[in-house]
C-alpha positions as CSV (number, residue, x, y, z in Angstrom):
1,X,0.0,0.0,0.0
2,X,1.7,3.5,-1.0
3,X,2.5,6.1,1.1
4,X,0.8,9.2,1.5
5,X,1.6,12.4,1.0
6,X,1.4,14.0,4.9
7,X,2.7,10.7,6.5
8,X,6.0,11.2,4.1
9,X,6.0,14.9,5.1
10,X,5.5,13.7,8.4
11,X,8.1,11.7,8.4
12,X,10.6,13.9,7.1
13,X,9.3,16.5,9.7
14,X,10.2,14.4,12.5
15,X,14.1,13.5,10.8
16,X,15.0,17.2,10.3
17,X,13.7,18.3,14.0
18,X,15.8,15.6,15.4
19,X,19.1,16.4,13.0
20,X,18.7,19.9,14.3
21,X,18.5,19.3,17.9
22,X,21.0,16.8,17.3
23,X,23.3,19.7,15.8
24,X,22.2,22.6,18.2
25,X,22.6,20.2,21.5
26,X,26.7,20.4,20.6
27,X,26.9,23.7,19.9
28,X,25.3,24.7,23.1
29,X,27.3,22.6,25.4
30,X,30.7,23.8,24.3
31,X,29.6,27.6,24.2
32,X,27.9,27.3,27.6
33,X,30.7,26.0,29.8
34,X,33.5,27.2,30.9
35,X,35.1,24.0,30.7
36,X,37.7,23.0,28.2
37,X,41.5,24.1,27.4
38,X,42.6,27.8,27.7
39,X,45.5,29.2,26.2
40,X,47.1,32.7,26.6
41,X,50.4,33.5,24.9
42,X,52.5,30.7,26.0
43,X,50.6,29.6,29.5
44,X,47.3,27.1,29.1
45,X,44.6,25.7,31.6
46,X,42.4,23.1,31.6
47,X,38.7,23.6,33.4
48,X,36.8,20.2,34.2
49,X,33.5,21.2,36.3
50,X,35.4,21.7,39.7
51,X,39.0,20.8,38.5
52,X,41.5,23.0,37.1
53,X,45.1,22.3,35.7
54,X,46.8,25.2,36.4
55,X,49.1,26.7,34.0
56,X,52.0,25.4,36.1
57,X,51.1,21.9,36.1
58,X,49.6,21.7,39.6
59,X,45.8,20.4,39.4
60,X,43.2,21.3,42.7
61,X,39.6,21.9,43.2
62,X,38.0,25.4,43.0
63,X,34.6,27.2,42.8
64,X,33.0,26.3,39.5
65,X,29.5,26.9,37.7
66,X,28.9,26.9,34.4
67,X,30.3,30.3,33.6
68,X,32.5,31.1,36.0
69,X,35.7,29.2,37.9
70,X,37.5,30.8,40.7
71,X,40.3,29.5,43.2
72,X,43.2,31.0,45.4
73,X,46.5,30.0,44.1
74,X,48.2,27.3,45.9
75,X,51.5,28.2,48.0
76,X,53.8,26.1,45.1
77,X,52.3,28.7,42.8
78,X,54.0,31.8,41.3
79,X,51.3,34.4,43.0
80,X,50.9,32.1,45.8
81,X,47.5,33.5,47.7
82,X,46.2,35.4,44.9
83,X,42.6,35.0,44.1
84,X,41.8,34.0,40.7
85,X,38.3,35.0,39.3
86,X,37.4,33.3,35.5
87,X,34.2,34.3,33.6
88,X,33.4,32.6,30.3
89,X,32.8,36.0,27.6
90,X,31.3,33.3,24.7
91,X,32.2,30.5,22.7
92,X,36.1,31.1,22.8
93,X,36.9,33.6,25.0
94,X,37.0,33.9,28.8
95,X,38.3,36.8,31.0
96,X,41.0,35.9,34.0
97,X,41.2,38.4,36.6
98,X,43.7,38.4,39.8
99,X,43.3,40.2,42.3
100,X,42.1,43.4,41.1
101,X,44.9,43.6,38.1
102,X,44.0,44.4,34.8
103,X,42.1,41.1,33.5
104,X,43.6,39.0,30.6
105,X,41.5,37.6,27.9
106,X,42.3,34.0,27.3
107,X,41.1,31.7,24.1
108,X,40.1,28.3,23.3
109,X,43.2,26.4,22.3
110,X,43.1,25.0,19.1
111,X,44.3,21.2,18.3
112,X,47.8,21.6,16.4
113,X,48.7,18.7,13.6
């Protein structure tokens, strides 16, 4: 028995809504997390919900939400003490601010080949 007309549009209805939430679902996670690798000039971090690796190697717990990431840095740290404030600014770019200096702008890191 043939198809119809509205069951096929139907059908293709239902494919392209759950292609495009399919497709929307990982652009949203990446741009609305502050997790993932950071890199400014030569120093990188890496953010994992309340982990950080810190740009000197040492990894420790901090105060994490989706958009933000703060922690003091430890005593084996250069700027041992100092209060570090993260906020994510969008999709590739999130502010670091210490203790009231001038904040830096740090980037997504891209994969190298």
């Amino acid at each position: 028995m043939p198809v119809s007309s509205a069951t096929k549009m139907r059908r293709c209805g239902a494919v392209v809504s759950v292609a495009v939430a399919l497709l929307a679902g990982t652009g949203v996670a990446r741009a609305d997390a502050i997790d993932g690798d950071w890199c400014f000039g030569t120093l990188n971090l890496n953010i994992q919900g309340p982990r950080i690796r810190m740009p000197s190697g040492a990894e420790m717990t901090g105060s994490y939400t989706r958009h933000t990431f703060a922690y003091v840095a430890p005593a084996t740290d250069a700027g041992a003490g100092t209060a570090i404030d993260m906020r994510l600014l969008g999709e590739e770019h999130m502010e670091l601010s210490r203790n009231g200096a001038p904040p830096e702008v740090w980037r997504r890191c891209k994969p190298t080949s």
